[in-house]
C-alpha positions, -999 to 999 in steps of 0.1 A, spaced: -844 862 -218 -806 855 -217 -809 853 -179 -834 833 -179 -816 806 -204 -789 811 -175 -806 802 -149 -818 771 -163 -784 761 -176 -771 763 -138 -802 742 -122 -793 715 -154 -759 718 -141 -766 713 -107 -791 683 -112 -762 666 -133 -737 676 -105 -765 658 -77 -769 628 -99 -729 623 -107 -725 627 -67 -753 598 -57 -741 578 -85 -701 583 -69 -719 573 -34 -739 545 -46 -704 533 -62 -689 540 -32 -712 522 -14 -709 494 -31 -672 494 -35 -668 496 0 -677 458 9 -654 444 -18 -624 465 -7 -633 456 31 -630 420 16 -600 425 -1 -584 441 28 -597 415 52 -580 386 30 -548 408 24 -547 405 61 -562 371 69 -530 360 43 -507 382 60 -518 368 96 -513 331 78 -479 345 58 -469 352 94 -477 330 115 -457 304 86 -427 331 93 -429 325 128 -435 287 127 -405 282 101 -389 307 125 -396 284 155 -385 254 132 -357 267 121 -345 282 158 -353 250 166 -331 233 139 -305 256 145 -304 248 181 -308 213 176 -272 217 147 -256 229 174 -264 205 199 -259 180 176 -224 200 168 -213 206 206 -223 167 206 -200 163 180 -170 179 190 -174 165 225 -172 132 212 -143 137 190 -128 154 220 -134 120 238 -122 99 207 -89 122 208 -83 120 245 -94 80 244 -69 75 211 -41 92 229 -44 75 266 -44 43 244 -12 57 224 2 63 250 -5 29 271 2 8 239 38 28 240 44 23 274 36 -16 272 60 -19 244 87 1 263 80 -21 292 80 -57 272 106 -43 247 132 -37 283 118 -70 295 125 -89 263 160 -66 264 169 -77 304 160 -116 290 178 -117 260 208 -102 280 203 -124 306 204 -152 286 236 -139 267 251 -144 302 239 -173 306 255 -189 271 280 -173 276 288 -182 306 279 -219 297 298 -212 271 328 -202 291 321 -232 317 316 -257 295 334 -252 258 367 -270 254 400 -250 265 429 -274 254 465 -265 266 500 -284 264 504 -304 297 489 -328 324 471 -311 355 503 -320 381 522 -302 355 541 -326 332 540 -315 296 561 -345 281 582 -374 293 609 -395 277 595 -430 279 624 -455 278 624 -495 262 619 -524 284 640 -542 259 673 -525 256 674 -529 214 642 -509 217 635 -477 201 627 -446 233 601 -422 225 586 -388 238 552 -383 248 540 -352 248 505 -340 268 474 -321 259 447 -316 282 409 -310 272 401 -286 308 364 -281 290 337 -304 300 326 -309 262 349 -325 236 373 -311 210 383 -318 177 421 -321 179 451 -321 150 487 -318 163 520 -326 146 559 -312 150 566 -278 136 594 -300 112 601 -338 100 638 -329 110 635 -325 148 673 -329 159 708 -332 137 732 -356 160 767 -365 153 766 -402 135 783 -417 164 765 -417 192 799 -416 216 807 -386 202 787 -354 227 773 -327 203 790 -299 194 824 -319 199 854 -308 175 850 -345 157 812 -344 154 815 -329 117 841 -349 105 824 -380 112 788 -371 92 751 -361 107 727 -380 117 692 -364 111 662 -374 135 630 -375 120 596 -377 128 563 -390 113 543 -365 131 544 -334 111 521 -310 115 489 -310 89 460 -287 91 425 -301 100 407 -293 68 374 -301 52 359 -296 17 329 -304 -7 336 -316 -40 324 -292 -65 313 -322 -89 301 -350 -68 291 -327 -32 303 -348 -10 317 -338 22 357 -345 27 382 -342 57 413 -351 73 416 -374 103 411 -357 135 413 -370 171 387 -365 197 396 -355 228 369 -358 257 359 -333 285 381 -334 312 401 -357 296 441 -364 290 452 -371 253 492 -384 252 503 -378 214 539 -398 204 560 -366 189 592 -392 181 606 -428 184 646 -434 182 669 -454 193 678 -457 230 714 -441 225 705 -418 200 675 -406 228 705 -402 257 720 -386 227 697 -359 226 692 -361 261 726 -347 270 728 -323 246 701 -297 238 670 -313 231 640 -292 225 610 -289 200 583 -269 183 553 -280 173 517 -274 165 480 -286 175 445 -266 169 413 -279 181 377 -271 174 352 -271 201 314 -282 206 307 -240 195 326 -243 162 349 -223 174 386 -226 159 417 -221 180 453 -230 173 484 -227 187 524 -227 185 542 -244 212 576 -247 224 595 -273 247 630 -281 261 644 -305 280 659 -294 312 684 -315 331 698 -316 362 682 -312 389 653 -309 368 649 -334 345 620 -328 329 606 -310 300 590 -273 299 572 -253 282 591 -224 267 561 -206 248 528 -212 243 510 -191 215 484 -179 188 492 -194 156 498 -164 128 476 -177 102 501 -200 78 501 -225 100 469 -237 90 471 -226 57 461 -252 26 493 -254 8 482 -275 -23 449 -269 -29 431 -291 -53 408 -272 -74 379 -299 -73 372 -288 -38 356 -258 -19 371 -256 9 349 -249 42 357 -242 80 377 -271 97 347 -267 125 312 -274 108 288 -258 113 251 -275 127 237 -279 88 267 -284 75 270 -320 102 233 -325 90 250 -326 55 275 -345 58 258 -370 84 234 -372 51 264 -379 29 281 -406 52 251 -425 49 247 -421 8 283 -425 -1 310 -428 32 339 -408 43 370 -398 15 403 -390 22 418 -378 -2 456 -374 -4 465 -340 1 
């Protein structure tokens, strides 16, 4: 009996174990579609993920390729703006250099030019004619007549000056007071002096603005022309005191300063003697740069600036304006 009950728990078994196993295949069976399906769209998405790899791939080689061509591109052509801004660096410096030594060879060109009109054509005003004579006694007609010296200055410019001259001194000889009695003689100083004297003392050009008012003031000046002669009276005496002189020592020192057409300012000490015989004739002993007090203002008046004795262009334009408002003053001075 117990093997019996056995035997029929093992076929129980084995029917259960038959119908689990077609159950398991008809599962299987079924499963097998949807997992062949599942499989197929894992790969159709992996065929589609790939083939967006390899087309973003593409695109981006592409891209990538394309950034650098667009790179080399750019570097090229900053290359070519580099070399271009250099070449035209370098051409603009090289024009200036050029038209800077051009406008350099002009303007020194036409330095030498001024100054060489300059040097051609300013006024150069020395003591003397051009056959040599630098003063001559010129004597009376009537005997009671006064003689005189004339002394020379000659403008060898071609433009004109502005000319001032005078004696150094008013007192320009001391004679015995008779004039029979030779200088130096033992009697001389027993019988008095008499002192020659002279009108034409030296006075410096000047001119001034007043300080209230602005107008323009000078002192008288003589114009001598290009290429011209100017004969200046130094003294007038009497006939016999003039052969007075004559046969002793006579000599004399005296100034004149000029300004020429370039408001320039020159001025000059001078020196002459009389030579007799076999000369007869005067000469210039020196000829010179004046030191400075020469022309000095020795009573300034405080109303008045004081400017250059040679004006300047705007300062003529001035005082061509003032002339016509309110005229010329000279003042004493």
């Amino acid at each position: 009996m117990d093997q019996n009950n056995s035997e029929r728990y093992e076929r129980a078994a084995d029917q259960e174990s038959l119908a689990r196993k077609v159950v398991i295949n008809e599962h299987q069976e079924q499963a097998e579609p949807a997992e062949q399906n599942a499989r197929d769209e894992l790969c159709d998405w992996e065929d589609q993920s790939n083939r967006r790899i390899r087309k973003w791939c593409i695109q981006c080689r592409a891209g990538w390729k394309k950034a650098q061509f667009y790179e080399k591109c750019t570097v090229a052509l900053t290359g070519i703006g580099l070399f271009v801004l250099i070449a035209y660096t370098v051409f603009t410096a090289l024009m200036w250099s050029a038209t800077k030594r051009a406008a350099d060879a002009a303007k020194i060109a036409a330095d030498a030019a001024n100054a060489s009109i300059r040097t051609s054509q300013q006024s150069y005003v020395t003591v003397g004619r051009q056959d040599g004579t630098v003063a001559e006694i010129v004597w009376p007609k009537n005997p009671e007549g006064k003689a005189g010296i004339l002394v020379y200055f000659r403008n060898n410019g071609h433009l004109p000056a502005k000319f001032n001259w005078g004696a150094e001194n008013d007192v320009i000889a001391v004679l015995p007071n008779d004039p029979n009695i030779p200088v130096g003689a033992p009697k001389a100083s027993s019988s008095g002096v008499y002192e020659v004297r002279t009108n034409n003392v030296f006075k410096p050009m000047w001119r001034a603005r007043n300080r209230k008012t602005g107008n323009f003031m000078g002192s008288n000046v003589t114009m001598i022309g290009g290429d011209s002669l100017y004969a200046g009276s130094l003294w007038e005496v009497p006939k016999d005191r003039m052969v007075q002189m004559q046969n002793s020592a006579l000599w004399t020192v005296g100034t004149f300063e000029y300004c020429d057409a370039f408001h320039n300012y020159v001025c000059r000490n001078f020196t002459l003697i009389y030579r007799r015989e076999p000369y007869n004739r005067f000469m210039v002993v020196s000829e010179e740069e004046c030191l400075g007090p020469e022309h000095a203002i020795i009573h300034p008046d405080p109303d008045l600036e004081y400017l250059s004795p040679c004006a300047t262009g705007t300062e003529r334009e001035e005082t061509r304006i003032f002339q016509g408002m309110q005229g010329w003053v000279y003042p004493e001075h």
